[in-house]
N, C-alpha and C positions, 0 to 999 in steps of 0.2 A: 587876707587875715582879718581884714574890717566886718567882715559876715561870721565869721566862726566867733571873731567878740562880743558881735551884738547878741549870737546865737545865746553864747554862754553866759554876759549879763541877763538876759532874759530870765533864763533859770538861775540866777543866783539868788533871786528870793523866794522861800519857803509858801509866800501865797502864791506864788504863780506857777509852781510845782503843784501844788495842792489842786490849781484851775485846770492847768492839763493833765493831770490824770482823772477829774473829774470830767471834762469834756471830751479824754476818749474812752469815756463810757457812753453818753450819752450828749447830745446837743443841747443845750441849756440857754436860760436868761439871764441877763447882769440881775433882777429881782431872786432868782434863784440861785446865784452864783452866791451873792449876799446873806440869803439867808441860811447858806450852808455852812457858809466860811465864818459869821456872825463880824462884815464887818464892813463898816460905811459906804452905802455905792459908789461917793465920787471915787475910793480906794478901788475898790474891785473896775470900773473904769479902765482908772491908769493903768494897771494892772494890764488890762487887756488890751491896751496901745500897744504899751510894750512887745506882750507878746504877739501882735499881730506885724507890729514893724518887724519882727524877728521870725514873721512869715510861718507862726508856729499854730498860731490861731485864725480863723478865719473867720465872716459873720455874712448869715441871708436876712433879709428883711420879710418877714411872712406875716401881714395886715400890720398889725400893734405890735407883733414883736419882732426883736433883732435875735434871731438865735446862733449863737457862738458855738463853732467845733473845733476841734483838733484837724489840723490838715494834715497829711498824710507826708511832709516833708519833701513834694518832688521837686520843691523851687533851690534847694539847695542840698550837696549829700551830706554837710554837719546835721541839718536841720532832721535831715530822714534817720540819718544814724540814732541820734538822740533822742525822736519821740519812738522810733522802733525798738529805743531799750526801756527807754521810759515806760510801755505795756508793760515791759515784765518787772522791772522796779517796783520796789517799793510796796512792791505789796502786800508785804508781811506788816510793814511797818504799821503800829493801831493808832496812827493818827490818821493816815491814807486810807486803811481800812474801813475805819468808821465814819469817814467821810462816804465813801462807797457804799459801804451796805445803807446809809441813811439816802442817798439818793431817791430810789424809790419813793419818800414820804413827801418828797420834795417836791413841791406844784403849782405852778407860776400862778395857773388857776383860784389858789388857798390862798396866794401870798400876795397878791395883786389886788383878788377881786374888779378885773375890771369889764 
């Protein structure tokens, strides 16, 4: 029961829904995570503890950056059940939406300069 808790405080807050359906679009940076979400790194951060203790997020180290994805749930079946509904979720919804379609403009490269 202790795994399927954590699973589900994970997703009980609204930015970390927001992070994983934006990371299983594409792999990202806590800089671009940020400026998607418009909301202070150390927040997007904790955020991603969270969901990585909840084995929902994962991260590779590639030179300067850390890029964040969505794992594909095989460490656990709450955790698989959940980000495989989470694809089709929510995606009517125009806040999930337009965080989506604004992906694209989004560019570590823009937003970093480094």
């Amino acid at each position: 029961m202790e795994e399927f808790i954590k699973i589900m405080k994970a997703l009980s807050d609204p930015n970390r829904v927001k992070i994983i359906k934006m990371l299983q679009a594409k792999s990202m940076c806590v800089c671009e995570l940020q400026a998607a979400l418009g909301i202070a790194q150390p927040t997007v951060s904790n955020h991603l503890k969270v969901l990585e203790e909840a084995r929902m997020v994962a991260h590779e180290k590639d030179g300067l950056w850390v890029n964040y994805h969505a794992t594909d749930g095989a460490s656990s079946p709450y955790c698989a059940t959940l980000l495989g509904n989470l694809k089709h979720w929510l995606q009517e919804d125009p806040e999930i939406a337009g965080l989506l379609s604004g992906l694209p403009s989004i560019r570590r490269e823009d937003i970093c300069r480094k």
